[in-house]
Backbone as CSV, one residue per row, in Angstrom:
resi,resn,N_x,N_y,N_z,CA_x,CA_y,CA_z,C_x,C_y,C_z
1,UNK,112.681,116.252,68.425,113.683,115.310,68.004,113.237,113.912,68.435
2,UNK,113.328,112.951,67.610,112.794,111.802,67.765,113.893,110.634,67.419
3,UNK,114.297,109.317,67.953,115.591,108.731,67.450,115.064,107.476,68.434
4,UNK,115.149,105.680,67.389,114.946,104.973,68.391,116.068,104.928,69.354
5,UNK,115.962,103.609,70.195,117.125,102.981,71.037,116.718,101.554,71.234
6,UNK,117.314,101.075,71.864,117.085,99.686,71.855,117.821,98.902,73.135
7,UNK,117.209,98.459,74.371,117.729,98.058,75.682,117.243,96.282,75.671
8,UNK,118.464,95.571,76.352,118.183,94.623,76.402,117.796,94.341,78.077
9,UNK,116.575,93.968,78.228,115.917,93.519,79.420,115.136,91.704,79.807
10,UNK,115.465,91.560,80.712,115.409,90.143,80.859,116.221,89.142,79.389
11,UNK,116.782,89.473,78.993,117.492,88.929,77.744,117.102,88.904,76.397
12,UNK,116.072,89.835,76.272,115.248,90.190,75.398,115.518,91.769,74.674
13,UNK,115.652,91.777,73.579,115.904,93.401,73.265,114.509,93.867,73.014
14,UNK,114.922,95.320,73.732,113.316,95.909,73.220,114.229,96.864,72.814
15,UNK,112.916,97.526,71.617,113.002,98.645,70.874,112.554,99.573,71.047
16,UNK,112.617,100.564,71.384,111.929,101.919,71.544,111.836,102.845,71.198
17,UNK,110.869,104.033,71.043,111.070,105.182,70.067,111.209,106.174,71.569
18,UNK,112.287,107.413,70.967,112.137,108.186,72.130,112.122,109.705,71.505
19,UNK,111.054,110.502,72.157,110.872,112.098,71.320,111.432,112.640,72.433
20,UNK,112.069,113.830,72.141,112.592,115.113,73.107,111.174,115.550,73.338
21,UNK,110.909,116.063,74.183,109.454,116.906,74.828,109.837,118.210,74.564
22,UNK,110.893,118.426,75.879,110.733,119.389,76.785,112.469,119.539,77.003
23,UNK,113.465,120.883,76.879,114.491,120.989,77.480,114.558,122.151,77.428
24,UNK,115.260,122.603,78.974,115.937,124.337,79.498,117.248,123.894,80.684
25,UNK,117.703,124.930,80.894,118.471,124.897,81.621,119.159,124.072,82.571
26,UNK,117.427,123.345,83.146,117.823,122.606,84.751,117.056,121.524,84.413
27,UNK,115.693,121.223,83.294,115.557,119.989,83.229,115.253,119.538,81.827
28,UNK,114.952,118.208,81.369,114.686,117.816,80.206,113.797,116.623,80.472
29,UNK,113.313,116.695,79.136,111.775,115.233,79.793,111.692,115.010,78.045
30,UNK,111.584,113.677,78.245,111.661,112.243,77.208,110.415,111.947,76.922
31,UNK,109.943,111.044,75.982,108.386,110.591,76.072,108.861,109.262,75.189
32,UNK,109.141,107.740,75.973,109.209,106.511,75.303,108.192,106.114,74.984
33,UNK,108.688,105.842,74.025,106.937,105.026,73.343,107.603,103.436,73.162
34,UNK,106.748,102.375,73.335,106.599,100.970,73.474,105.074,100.564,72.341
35,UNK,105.777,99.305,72.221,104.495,98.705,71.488,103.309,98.941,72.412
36,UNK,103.284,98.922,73.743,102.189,98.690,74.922,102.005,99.750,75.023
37,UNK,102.149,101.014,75.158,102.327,101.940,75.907,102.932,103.064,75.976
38,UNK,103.244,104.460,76.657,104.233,105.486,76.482,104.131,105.726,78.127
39,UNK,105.452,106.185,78.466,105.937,106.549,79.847,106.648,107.907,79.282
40,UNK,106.690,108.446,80.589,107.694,110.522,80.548,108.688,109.987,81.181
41,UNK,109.530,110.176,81.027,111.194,110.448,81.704,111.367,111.657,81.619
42,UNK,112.179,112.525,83.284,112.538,113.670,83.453,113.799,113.195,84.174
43,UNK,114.714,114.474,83.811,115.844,114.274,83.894,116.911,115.586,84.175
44,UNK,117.958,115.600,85.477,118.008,117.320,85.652,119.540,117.191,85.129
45,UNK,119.975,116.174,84.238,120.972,116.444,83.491,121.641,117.897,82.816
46,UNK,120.530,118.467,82.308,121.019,120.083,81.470,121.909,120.966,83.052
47,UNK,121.023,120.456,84.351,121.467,121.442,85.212,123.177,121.257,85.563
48,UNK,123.814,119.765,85.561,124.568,119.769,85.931,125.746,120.182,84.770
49,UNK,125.166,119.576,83.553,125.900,120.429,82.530,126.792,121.792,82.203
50,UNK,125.385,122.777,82.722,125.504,123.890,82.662,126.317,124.416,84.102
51,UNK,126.581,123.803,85.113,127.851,123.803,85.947,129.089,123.307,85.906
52,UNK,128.618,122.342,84.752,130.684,122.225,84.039,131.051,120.742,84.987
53,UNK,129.957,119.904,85.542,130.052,118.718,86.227,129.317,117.916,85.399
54,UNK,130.499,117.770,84.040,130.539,116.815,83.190,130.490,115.170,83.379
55,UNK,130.839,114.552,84.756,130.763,113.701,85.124,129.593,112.717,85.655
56,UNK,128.897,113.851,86.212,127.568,114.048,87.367,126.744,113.343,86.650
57,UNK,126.302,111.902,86.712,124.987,111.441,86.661,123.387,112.371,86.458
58,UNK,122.968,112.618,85.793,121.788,113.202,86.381,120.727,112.017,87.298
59,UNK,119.777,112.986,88.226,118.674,111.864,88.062,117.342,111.552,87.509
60,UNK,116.984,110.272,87.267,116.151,110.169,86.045,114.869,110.247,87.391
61,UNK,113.799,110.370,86.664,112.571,110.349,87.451,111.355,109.422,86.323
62,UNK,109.996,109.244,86.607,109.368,109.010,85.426,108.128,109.381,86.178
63,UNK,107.700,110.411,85.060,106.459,111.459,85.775,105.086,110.485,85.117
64,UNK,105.169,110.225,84.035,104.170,109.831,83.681,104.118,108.325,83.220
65,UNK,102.868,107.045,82.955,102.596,106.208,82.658,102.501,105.114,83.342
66,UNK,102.641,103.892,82.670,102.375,102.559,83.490,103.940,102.884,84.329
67,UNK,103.918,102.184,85.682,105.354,102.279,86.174,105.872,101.148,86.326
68,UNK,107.241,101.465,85.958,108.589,100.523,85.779,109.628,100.180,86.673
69,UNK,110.084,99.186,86.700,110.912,98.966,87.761,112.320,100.145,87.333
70,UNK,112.850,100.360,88.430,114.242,101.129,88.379,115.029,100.667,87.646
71,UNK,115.300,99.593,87.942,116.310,98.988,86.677,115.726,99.030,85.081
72,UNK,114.452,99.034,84.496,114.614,99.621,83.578,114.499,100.994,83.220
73,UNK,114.043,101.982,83.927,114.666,102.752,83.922,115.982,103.440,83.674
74,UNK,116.737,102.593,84.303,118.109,103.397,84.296,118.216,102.431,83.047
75,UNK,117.941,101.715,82.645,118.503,100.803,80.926,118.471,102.231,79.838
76,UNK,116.913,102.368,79.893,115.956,103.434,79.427,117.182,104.452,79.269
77,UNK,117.185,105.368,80.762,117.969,106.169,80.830,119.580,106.425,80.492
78,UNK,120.610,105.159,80.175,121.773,105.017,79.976,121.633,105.299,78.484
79,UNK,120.353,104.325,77.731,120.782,104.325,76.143,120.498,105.968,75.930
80,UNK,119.318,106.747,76.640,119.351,108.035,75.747,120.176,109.061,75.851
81,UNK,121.130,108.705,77.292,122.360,109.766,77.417,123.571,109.065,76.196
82,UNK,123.084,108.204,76.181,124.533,107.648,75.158,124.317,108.465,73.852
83,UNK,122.673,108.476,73.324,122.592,108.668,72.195,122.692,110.820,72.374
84,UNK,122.063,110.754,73.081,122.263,112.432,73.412,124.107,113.412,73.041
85,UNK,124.762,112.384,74.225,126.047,112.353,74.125,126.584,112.578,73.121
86,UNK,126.336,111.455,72.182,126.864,111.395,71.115,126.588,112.804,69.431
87,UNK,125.799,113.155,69.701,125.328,114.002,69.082,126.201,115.149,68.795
């Protein structure tokens, strides 16, 4: 599954493409692609799901690529639970 998103950072929107990899039970992993570059996002969202702690943040990690500050990260990470969510 593949679907852009689009985060605004330093006041600038970026665009991004994001593919599903990888999902089971306890984790799921992302692969953003950038004009520059591609980074992995992992994420143990499915786990808390599947305990009915609908509320629960997961946490994001980023296994692979150039590395990013946390804050975009969690940009990263907010738009694809939104778009996930929404589904």
């Amino acid at each position: 599954m593949t679907f852009p998103i689009t985060i605004e950072y330093h006041k600038r929107k970026i665009r991004l493409s994001v593919e599903q990899l990888y999902i089971d039970e306890r984790f799921e992993r992302y692969k953003i692609t950038a004009r520059n570059g591609d980074i992995v996002l992992e994420s143990n969202r499915p786990l808390f799901r599947g305990k009915g702690l609908k509320h629960r943040p997961g946490t994001w990690t980023q296994t692979e690529g150039k590395p990013l500050s946390t804050h975009a990260i969690e940009l990263i990470a907010e738009e694809i639970q939104k778009h996930v969510e929404r589904k």
